[in-house]
C-alpha positions as CSV (number, residue, x, y, z in Angstrom):
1,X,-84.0,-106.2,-219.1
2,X,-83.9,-108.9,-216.4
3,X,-86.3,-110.9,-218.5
4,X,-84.0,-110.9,-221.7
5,X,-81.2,-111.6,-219.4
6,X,-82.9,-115.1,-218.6
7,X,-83.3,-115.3,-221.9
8,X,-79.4,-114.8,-222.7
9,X,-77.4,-116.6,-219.5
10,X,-78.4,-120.2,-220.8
11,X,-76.9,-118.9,-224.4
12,X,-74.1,-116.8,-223.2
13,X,-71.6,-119.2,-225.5
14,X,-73.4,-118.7,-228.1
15,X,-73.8,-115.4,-228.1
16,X,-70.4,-113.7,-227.2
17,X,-68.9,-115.7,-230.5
18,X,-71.9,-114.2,-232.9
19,X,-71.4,-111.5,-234.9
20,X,-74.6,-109.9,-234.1
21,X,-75.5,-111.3,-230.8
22,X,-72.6,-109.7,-229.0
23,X,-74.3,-106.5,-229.6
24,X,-76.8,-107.8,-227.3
25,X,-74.3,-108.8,-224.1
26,X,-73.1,-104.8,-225.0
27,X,-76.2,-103.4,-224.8
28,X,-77.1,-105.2,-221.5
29,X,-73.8,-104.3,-219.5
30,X,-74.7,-100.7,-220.7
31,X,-77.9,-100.4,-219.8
32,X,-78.6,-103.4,-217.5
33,X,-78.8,-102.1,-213.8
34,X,-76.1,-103.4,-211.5
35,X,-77.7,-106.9,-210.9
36,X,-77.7,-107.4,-214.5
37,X,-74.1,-106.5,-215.1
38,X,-73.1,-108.5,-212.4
39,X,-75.2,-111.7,-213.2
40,X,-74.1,-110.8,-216.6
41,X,-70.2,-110.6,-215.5
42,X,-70.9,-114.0,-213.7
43,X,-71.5,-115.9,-216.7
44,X,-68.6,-114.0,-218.8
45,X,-66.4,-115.2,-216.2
46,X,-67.5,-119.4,-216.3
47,X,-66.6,-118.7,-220.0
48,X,-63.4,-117.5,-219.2
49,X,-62.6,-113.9,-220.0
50,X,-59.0,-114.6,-221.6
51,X,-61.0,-116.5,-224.3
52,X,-63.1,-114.2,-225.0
53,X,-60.7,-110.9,-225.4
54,X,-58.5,-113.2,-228.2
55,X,-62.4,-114.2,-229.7
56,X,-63.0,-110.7,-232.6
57,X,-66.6,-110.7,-231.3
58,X,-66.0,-111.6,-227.7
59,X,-62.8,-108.9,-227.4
60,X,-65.6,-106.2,-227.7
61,X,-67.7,-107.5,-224.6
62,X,-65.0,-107.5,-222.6
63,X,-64.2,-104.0,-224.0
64,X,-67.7,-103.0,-222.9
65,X,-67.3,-104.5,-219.2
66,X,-64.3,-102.5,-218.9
67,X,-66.3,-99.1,-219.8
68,X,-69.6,-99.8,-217.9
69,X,-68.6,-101.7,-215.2
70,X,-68.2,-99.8,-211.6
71,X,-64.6,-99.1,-210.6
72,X,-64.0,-101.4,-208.3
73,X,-65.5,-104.6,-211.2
74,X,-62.9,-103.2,-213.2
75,X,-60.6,-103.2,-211.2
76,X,-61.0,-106.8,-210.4
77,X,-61.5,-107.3,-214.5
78,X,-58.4,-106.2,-215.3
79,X,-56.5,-108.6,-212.9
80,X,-57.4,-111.3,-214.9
81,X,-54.6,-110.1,-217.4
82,X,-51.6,-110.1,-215.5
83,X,-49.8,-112.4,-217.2
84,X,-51.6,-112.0,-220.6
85,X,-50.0,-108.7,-221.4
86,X,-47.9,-109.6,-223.9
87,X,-50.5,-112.2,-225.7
88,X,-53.0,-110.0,-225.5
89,X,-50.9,-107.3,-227.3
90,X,-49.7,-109.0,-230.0
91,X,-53.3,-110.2,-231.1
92,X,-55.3,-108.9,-233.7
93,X,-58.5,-108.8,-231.3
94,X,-56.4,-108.8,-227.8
95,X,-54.4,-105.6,-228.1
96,X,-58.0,-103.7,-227.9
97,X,-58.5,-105.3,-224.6
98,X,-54.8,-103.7,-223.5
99,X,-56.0,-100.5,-225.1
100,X,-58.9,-100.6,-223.2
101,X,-57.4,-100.8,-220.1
102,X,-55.1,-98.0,-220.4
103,X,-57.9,-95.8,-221.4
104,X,-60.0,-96.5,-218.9
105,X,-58.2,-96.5,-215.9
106,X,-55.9,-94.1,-216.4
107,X,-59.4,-92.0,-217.0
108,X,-60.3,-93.2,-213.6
109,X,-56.6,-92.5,-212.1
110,X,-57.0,-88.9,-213.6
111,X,-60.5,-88.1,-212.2
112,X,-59.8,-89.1,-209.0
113,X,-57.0,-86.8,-208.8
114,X,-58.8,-83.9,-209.7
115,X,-60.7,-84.2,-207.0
116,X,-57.7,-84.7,-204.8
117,X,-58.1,-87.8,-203.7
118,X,-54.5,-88.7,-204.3
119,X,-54.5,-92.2,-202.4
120,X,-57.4,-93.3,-204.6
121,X,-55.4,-91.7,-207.5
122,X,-52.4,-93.8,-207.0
123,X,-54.1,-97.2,-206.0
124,X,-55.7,-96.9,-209.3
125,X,-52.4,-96.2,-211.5
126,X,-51.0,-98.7,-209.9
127,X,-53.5,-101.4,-210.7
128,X,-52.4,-100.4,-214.5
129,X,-48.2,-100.8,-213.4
130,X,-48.4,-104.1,-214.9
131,X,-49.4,-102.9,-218.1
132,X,-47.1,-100.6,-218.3
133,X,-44.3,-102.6,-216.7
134,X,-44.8,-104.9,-219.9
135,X,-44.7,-101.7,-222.5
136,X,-41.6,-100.2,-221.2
137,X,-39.8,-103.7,-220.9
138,X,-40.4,-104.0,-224.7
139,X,-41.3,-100.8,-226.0
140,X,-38.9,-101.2,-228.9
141,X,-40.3,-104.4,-230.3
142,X,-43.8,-103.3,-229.6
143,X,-43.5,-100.5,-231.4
144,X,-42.6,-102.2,-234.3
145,X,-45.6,-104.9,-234.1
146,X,-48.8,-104.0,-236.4
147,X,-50.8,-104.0,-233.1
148,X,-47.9,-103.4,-230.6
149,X,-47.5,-100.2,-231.7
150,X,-51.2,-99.2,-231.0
151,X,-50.9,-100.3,-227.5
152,X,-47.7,-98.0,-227.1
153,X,-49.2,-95.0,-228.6
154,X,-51.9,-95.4,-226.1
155,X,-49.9,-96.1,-223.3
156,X,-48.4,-91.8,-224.0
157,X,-51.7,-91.0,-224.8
158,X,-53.8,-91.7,-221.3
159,X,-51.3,-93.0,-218.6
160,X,-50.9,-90.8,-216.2
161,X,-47.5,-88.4,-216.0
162,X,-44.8,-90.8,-214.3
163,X,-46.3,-93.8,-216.2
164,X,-46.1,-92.0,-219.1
165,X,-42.8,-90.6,-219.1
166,X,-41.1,-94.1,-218.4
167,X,-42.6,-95.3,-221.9
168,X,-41.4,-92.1,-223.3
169,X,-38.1,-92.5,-221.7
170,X,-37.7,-96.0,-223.7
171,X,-39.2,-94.8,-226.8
172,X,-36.7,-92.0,-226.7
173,X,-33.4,-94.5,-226.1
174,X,-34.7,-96.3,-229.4
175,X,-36.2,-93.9,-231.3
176,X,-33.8,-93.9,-234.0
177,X,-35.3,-97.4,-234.7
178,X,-38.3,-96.5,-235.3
179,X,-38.3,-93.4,-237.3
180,X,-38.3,-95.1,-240.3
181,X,-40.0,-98.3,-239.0
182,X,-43.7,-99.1,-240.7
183,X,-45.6,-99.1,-237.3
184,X,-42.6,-97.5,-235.2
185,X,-43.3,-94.5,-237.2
186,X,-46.8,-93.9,-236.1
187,X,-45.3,-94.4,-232.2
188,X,-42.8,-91.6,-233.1
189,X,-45.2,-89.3,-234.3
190,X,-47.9,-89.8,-230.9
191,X,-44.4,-88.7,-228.8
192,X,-43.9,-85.8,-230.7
193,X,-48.1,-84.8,-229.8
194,X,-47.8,-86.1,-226.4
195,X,-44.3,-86.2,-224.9
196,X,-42.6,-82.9,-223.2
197,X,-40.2,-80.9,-225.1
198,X,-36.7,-83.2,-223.9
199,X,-38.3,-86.3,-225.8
200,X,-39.2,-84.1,-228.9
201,X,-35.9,-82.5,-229.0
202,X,-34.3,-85.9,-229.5
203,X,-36.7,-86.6,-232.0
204,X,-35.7,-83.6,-233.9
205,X,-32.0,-83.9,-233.3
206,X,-32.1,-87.4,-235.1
207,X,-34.1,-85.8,-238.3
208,X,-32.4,-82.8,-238.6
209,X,-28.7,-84.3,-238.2
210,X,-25.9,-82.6,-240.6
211,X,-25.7,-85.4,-242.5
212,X,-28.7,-85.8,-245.0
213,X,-30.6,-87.4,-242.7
214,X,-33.7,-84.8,-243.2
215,X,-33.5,-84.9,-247.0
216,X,-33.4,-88.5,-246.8
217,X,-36.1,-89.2,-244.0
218,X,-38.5,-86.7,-245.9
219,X,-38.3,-89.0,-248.7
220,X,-38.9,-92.2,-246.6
221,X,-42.2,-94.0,-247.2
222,X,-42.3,-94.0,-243.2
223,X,-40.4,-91.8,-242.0
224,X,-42.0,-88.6,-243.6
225,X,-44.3,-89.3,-241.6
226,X,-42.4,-88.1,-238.6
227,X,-41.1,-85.4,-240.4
228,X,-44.3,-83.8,-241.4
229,X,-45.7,-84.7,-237.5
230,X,-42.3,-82.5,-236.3
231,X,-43.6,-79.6,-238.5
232,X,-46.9,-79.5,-237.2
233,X,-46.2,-79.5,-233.3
């Protein structure tokens, strides 16, 4: 591994743009040792690691650092997108970068809570408050953004509780909006799964209105959607 690292630092441009040899920077960060992932890390960073999370091959390198690398690496990693939230999220190869994030370390928030180690809990969400800050500030218009909307739904699907239930709180004051919405719908649907029963019940409230609303969202390209998601959970 250290040998075919020689081999790849010199190339590293190269590489991280190629369909196929980005496979290879993968495969080192997930199986190099720690010298090699942090050699590695060294020349992603010269490259410039915004550049390569908007890049569709270079995204999923930086999507591998943020799985293999050691908590406090991505911890650091992630810094580097403060002010790229948005950019990142409304970008075909970006917004899996976001995504990534959130999995990741709210995963790492969560562990370190179950084994009670609350402070190390808490430092670790709130390395992600950014993140999130950016979601609930424009939750509605995210939601309704092809890729938007994915970072949303992940946002309820793997922050931790009170991170979580300020996204659901803004999805909830604009749900109506998004009922029927092309990618809102899908958002609606991940807070009926994941929210608690006060956000469903406004969910349900707005399909099941006295008006003809239920007849009229069950017939909605999108919106049926939500409808059949409300009779499954």
């Amino acid at each position: 591994r250290h040998l075919a690292l020689e081999k790849v630092l010199p190339h590293l441009a190269l590489l991280w743009q190629d369909a196929s040899g980005n496979y290879v920077l993968q495969q080192l960060l997930e199986h190099g040792d720690e010298e090699t992932r942090n050699e590695l890390m060294k020349g992603v960073e010269k490259e410039g690691v915004v550049a390569l999370s908007l890049h569709m091959h270079g995204c999923r390198v930086v999507q591998k650092a943020i799985k293999c690398l050691d908590q406090t690496q991505v911890t650091t990693l992630i810094t580097k997108f403060r002010s790229q939230v948005l950019n990142f999220t409304h970008d075909p190869n970006g917004n899996h970068v976001i995504q990534k994030c959130i999995q990741v370390m709210s995963s790492l928030a969560k562990a370190a809570a179950s084994r009670n180690d609350t402070d190390m809990a808490s430092s670790l969400s709130d390395q992600l408050q950014f993140v999130v800050d950016d979601v609930v500030a424009n939750v509605e218009s995210l939601s309704k953004h092809r890729y938007g909307c994915r970072v949303v739904q992940r946002a309820i699907e793997f922050c931790v509780e009170h991170q979580k239930d300020a996204v659901l709180k803004k999805i909830v004051e604009c749900h109506a909006s998004l009922v029927d919405d092309q990618y809102g719908n899908y958002v609606i649907q991940q807070s009926l799964v994941c929210g608690r029963e006060e956000h469903q019940r406004e969910v349900i409230k707005t399909l099941i209105k006295n008006d003809g609303s239920f007849v009229r969202l069950s017939k909605h390209k999108y919106a049926s959607n939500v409808v059949e998601g409300m009779l499954k959970n």
